[in-house]
C-alpha positions in Angstrom: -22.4 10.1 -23.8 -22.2 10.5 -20.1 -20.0 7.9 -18.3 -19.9 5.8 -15.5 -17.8 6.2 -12.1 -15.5 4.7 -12.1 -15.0 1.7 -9.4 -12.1 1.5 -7.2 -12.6 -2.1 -6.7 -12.7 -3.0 -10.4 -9.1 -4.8 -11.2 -8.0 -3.1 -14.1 -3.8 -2.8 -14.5 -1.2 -5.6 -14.9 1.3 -5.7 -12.8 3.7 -3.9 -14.9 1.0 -0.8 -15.0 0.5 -0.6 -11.6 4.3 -0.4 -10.7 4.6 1.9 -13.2 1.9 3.9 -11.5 3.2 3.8 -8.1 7.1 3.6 -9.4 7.9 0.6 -8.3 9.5 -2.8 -9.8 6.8 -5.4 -10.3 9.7 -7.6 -8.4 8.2 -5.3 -5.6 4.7 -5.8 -5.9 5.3 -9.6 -5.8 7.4 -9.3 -2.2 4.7 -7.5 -1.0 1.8 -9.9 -2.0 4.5 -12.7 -0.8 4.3 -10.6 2.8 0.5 -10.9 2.8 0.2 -7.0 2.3 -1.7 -7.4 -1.4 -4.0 -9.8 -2.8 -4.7 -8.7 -6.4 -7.0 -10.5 -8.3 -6.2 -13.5 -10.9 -7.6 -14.1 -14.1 -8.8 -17.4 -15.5 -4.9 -17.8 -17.0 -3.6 -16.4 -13.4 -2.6 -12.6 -14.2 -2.5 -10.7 -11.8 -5.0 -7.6 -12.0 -4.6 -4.6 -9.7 -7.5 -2.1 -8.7 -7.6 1.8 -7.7 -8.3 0.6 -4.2 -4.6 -1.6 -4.4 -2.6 1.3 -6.0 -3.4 3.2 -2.9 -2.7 0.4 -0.4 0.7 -0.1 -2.5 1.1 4.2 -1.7 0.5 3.0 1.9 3.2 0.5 2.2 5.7 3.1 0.1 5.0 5.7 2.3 5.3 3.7 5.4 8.2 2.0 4.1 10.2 4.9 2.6 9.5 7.8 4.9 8.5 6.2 8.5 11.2 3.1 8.7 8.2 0.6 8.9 9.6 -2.8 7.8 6.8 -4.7 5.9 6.3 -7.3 8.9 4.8 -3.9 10.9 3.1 -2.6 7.9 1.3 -6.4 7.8 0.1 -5.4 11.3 -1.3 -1.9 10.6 -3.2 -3.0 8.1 -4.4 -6.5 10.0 -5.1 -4.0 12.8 -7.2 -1.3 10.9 -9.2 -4.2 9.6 -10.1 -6.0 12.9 -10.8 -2.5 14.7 -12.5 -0.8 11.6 -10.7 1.8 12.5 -8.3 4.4 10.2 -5.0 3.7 11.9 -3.4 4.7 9.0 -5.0 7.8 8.6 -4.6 8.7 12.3 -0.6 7.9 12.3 -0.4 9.7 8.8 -2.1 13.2 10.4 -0.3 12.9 13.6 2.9 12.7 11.8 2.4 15.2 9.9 1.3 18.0 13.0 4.4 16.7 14.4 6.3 17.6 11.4 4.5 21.3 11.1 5.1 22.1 15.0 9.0 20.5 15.0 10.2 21.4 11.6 13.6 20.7 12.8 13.2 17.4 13.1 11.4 16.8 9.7 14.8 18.9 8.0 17.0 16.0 10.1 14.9 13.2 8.6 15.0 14.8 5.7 19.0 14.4 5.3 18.8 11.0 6.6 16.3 9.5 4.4 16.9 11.9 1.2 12.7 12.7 1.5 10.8 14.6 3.4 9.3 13.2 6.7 5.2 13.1 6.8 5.5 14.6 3.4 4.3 11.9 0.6 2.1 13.5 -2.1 0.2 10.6 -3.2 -0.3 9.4 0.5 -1.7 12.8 1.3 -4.0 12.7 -1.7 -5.6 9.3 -0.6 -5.3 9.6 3.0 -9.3 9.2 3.2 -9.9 6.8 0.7 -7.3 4.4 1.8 -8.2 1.2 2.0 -8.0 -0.9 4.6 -7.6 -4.4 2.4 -7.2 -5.2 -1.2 -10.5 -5.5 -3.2 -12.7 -8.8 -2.7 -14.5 -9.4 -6.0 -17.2 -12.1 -6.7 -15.9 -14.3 -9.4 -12.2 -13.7 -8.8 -9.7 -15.5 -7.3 -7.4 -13.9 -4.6 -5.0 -16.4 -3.9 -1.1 -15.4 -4.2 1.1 -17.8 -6.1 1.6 -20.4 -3.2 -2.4 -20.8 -3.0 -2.6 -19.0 0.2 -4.6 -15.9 0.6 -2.3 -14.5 3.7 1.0 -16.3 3.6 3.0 -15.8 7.0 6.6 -15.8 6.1 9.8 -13.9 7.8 9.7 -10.3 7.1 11.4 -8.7 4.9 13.1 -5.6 6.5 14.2 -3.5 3.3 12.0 -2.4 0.4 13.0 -4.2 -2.7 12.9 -2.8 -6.1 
C-alpha cells in the first residue's frame, strides 16, 4: 500500500505531544499562543491541535529566544513582518548569523559560555530553515481563536521564555 504525503498543515498533536516534540512545557506553548505567536487549531470540544508547519514555528521562537536574546514581543514582529513583506526574514537573519559565527568563531565560543549553547547553532532550526513557516496553519473548518476569542491578542511581552 503506497502512502500519502504527509501535510504539514494537517493538525495532528495535542499540546502535550507537540511540547514533547519541541521539549518544551505545554505551560509554554500556551504563553506563546497568549503572545499572538501561535494559533493552533481547536476542535469542536476546544483542544488544541498542532501541525508540522506549528512545530517548526515553535523551533523558530526557541531558537530565537534561547540562542539570539529575542524576547517574544520581537519575535511577534519578525514573524508579523515576514508575513506583510512575504519575505524569509527568518531565514535571512538565521544564515547571516550563522556566516558570522563561521568567520568570528570567537565570538560564537563567548556566547557560547554565556548562554550555555552554541550561537547560530540550533539543529532543528537548521533542518527547517526553508520550510519555516511564516504563520501557523489556516484550515477550512477549524477554528483558530486562542482562549480569550481573539485570533492575535496584543498583550505586554513577555521578556523570558517560560517553561
Amino acid at each position: 500500500m503506497h502512502r500519502l504525503d504527509r501535510d504539514p498543515t494537517r493538525p495532528v498533536y495535542v499540546i502535550s505531544v507537540a511540547a514533547s516534540i519541541v521539549s518544551v512545557h505545554p505551560r509554554t506553548l500556551r504563553i506563546y499562543e497568549d503572545e499572538g505567536l501561535l494559533c493552533p487549531a481547536r476542535t469542536a470540544t476546544n483542544i488544541r491541535l498542532y501541525s508540522e508547519e506549528d512545530v517548526r514555528r515553535i523551533l523558530w521562537i526557541r531558537h530565537l529566544t534561547q540562542n539570539r536574546g529575542v524576547n517574544l514581543a520581537g519575535i511577534r514582529i519578525l514573524f508579523e513582518l515576514e508575513e506583510r513583506l512575504g519575505t524569509r526574514i527568518l531565514e535571512t537573519l538565521f544564515d547571516e548569523a550563522n556566516a558570522f559565527d563561521e568567520a568570528h568563531p570567537e565570538a560564537a565560543s563567548g556566547a557560547t559560555a554565556a548562554t550555555g549553547a552554541t550561537a547560530g547553532r540550533h539543529p532543528e532550526a537548521a533542518t527547517t530553515a526553508s520550510t519555516a513557516p511564516p504563520g501557523s496553519a489556516r484550515l477550512p473548518g477549524v477554528t483558530h481563536v486562542n482562549e480569550a476569542g481573539r485570533a492575535n491578542p496584543t498583550r505586554p511581552a513577555v521578556n523570558a521564555d517560560h517553561q
